[in-house]
N, C-alpha and C positions, 0 to 999 in steps of 0.2 A: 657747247657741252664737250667735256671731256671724254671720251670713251677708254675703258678699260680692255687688252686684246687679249684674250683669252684660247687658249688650242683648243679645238674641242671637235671629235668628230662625229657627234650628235649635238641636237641643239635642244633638248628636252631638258624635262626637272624631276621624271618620276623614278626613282629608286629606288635596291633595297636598301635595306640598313647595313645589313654587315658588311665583315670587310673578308669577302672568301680567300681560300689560301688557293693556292694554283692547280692542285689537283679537281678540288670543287668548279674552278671555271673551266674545267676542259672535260671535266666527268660527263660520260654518253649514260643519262638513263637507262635502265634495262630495258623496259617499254621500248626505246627508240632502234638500241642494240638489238631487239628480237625482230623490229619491221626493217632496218636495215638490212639485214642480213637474210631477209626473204624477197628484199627485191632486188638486192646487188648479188647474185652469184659467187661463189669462192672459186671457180672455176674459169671464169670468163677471163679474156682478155685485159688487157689494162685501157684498152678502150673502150670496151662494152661496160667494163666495171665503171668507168666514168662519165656514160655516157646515161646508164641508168641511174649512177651516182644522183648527177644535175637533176635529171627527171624527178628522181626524187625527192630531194629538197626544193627544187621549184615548182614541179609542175602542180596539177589541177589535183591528181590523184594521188600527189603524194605528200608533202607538207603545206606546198602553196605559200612557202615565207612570203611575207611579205614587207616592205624597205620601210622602217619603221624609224624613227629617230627621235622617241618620247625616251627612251631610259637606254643605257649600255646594259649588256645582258651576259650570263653565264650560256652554258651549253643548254644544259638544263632548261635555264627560263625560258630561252628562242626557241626551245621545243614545247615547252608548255604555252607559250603565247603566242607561236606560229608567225612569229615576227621580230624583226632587228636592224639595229647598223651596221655597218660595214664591218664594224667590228667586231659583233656578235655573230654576224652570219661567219666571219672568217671563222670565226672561233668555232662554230658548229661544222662547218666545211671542211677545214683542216683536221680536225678529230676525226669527224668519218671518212674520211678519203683514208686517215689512216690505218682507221680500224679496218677495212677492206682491204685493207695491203699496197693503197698507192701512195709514191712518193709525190708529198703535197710540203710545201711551205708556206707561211705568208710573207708578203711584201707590202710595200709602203710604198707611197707619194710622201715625201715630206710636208708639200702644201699645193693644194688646187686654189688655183685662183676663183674663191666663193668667198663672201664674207655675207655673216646672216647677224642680224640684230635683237635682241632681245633684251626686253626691259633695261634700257642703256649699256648692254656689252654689247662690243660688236667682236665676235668669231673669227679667227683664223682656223680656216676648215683644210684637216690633213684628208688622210682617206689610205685604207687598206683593200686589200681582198688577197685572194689563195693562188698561186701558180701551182699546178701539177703536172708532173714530166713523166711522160711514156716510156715506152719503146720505139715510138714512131715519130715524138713530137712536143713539141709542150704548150699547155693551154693554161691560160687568166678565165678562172671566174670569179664574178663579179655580180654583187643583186644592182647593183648601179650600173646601167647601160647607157648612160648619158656621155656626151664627148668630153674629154677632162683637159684642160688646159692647168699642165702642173709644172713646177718650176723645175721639177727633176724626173728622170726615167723612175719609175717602178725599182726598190730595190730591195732581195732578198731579206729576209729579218730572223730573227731567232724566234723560239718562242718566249723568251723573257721580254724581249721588247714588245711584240702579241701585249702580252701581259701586264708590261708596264702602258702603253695604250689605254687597257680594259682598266686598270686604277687609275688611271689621269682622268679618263673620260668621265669616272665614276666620282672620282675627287670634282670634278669641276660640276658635274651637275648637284652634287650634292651640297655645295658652294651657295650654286647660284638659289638651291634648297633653303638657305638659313642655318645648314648644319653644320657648324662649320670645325667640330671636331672631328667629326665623319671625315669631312673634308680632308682634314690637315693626315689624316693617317693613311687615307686610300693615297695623297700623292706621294707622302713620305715612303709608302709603300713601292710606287713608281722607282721612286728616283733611289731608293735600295738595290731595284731590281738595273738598272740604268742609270748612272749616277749623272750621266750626259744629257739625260733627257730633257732638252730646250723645253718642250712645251709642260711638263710638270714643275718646273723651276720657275715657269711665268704664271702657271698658276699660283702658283703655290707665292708668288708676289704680290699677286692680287687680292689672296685670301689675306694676305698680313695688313693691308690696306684695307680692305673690309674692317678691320681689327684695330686699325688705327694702328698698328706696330708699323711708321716709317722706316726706320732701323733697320728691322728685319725686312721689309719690304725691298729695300735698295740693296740688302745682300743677295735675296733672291734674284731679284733681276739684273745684279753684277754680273752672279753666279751663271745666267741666261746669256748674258752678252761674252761672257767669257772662253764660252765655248761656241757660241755664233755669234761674231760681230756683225753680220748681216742681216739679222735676222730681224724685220720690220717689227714684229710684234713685242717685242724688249724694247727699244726704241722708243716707240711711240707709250709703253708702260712708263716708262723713266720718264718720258715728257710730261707724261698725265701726271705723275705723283710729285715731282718737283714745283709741276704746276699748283696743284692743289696745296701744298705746303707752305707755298712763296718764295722756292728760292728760284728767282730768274736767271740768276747764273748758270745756276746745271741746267736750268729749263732751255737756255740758249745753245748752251754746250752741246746739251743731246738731237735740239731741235737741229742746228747744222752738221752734225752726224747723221740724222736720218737725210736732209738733203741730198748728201753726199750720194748716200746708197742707194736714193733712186733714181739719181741724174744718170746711174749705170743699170736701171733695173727694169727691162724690157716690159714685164709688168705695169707697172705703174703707170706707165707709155701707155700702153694701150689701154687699163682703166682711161686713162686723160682721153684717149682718143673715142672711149666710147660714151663719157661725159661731151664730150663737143658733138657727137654723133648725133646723141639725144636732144639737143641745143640746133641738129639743123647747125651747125658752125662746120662743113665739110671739110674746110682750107683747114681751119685749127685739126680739124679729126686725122686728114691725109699726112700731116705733121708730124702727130703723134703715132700713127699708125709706121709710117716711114724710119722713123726711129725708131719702134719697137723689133720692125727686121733688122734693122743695121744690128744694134744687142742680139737680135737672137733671129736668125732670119730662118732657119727651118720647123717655124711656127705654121701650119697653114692657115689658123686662124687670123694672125696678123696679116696676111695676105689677100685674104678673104676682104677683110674690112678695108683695105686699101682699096683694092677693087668695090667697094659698095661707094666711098668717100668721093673717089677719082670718076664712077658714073656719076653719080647726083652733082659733080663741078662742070660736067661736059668733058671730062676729058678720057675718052670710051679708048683711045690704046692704051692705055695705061691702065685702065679698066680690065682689059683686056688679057696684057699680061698678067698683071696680079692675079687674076682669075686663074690662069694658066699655071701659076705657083703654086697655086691654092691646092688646084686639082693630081699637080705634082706629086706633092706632100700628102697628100692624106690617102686615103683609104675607105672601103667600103660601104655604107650610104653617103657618108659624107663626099665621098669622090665621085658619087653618082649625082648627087645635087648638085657639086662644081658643074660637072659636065654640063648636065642640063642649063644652066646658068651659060655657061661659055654657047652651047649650041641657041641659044636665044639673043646673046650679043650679035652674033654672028647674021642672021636673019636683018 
């Protein structure tokens, strides 16, 4: 089976219908504006102001978001639903932090290494959240506290891209909806706002294929390649659609293109290594794991699994060091489980 790869950094189908204008997705109800401003102080520090900030969009006693990934949401909605994705919480985080007087922006992962499957697409998963900078420092919040293995550092974004995000995300679930007018306008909307924006341009190739428009399907994800020639999820769309059409020539063309780009793509390496992982194949795993540092070696996770491979083969120094890399590299529980792990080799 062919799969279509689609951006999307929710994986749900529930939306609304319109297509809000930018002031509407960023708009703080009054209701939220009047409890906001009775538990964040106008007086307080830029720390205490953020520090009640979190408290109150997460805790128990204050909103209690919770990491929701059925529909992409406005301000408004995460506050009436008391739940969202990354990109709906950013969207609600970044507005209040504003409205309280701190300096908040969002940022981007351009793609974590997740891919999620649904009804024959399978997901290439981005992922946002909010940086705010003090007086004393600057802190990532984030409703996802899981470790991310992403192909790039965190990087500042405007709020149009915010934005354009919030319509791609919206275009694609509204897509995967049946809607596919809805569809066509929230990403046209994206890609108005970001005309760059790889993953509305790969939707928005998969919508014209839904549509039977090959044509337009192959401009869009020209259009996708043209501005990232790396970028797997164009790739493997092109492969799909030529495939499904009959023409084997571009199907060959595109399929040795993608080749290429992951014979250099430390990723792919170590999915392969954690497919032989799972197979019990540890020689083929340590392989793959080995190559994915050589590509990108201040991975700790690559390292990690080298040391898992290299124990279950018998060969505990190598275990050992890699372990040691591991623990290097990373930080905070996760460097706490290295350790643990090293202080039990050791015994």
């Amino acid at each position: 089976m062919n799969f279509l790869f689609v951006a999307l950094l929710s994986s749900g189908l529930a939306v609304e219908p319109a297509l809000p204008d930018a002031e509407t997705v960023f708009a703080i109800p009054d209701p939220l504006r009047i409890e906001l401003h009775r538990v964040v102080p106008a007086r307080a520090s830029d720390e205490n102001k953020l520090r009640n900030l979190v408290d109150f969009v997460f805790g128990d006693a204050g909103l209690d978001l919770s990491y929701d990934t059925s529909t992409t949401r406005t301000v408004a909605e995460t506050y009436r639903d008391r739940a969202g994705n990354c990109v709906s919480v950013t969207l609600l985080f970044v507005a209040l932090a504003r409205e309280v007087g701190l300096q908040a922006q969002p940022q981007e992962f351009e793609q974590i290494l997740t891919w999620q499957l649904h009804e024959s697409v399978l997901y290439s998963v981005g992922h946002v959240n909010t940086r705010v900078r003090t007086s004393r420092s600057l802190y990532v919040v984030d409703i996802d506290g899981s470790p991310k293995l992403a192909r790039n550092e965190p990087e500042p974004i405007s709020d149009e891209r915010l934005l354009a995000h919030f319509y791609g995300n919206r275009g694609a679930e509204l897509m995967l909806a049946g809607r596919h007018a809805e569809a066509d306008s929230h990403l046209r909307a994206a890609l108005a706002l970001q005309p760059d924006f790889v993953p509305a341009w790969n939707n928005l190739g998969v919508l014209r294929m839904r549509e039977s428009d090959i044509d337009a399907a192959i401009a869009a994800f020209h259009s996708a390649h043209d501005i990232a020639k790396q970028n797997i999820s164009t790739l493997l769309n092109l492969i799909a659609l030529h495939g499904r059409s009959g023409n084997t020539r571009e199907q060959s063309k595109w399929q040795r293109r993608l080749e290429r780009v992951r014979r250099n793509d430390p990723f792919y390496h170590y999915l392969l290594a954690l497919e032989a992982e799972q197979h019990q194949d540890y020689t083929g795993a340590g392989e793959h794991f080995r190559r994915a540092i050589r590509l990108r070696e201040g991975e700790h996770l690559f390292h990690f699994g080298l040391a898992r491979a290299a124990y279950h083969n018998g060969q505990l120094e190598e275990a050992a060091r890699a372990l040691a890399r591991a623990h290097t590299l990373s930080a905070g529980a996760q460097r706490n489980l290295y350790q643990a792990k090293l202080e039990s080799l050791s015994h």
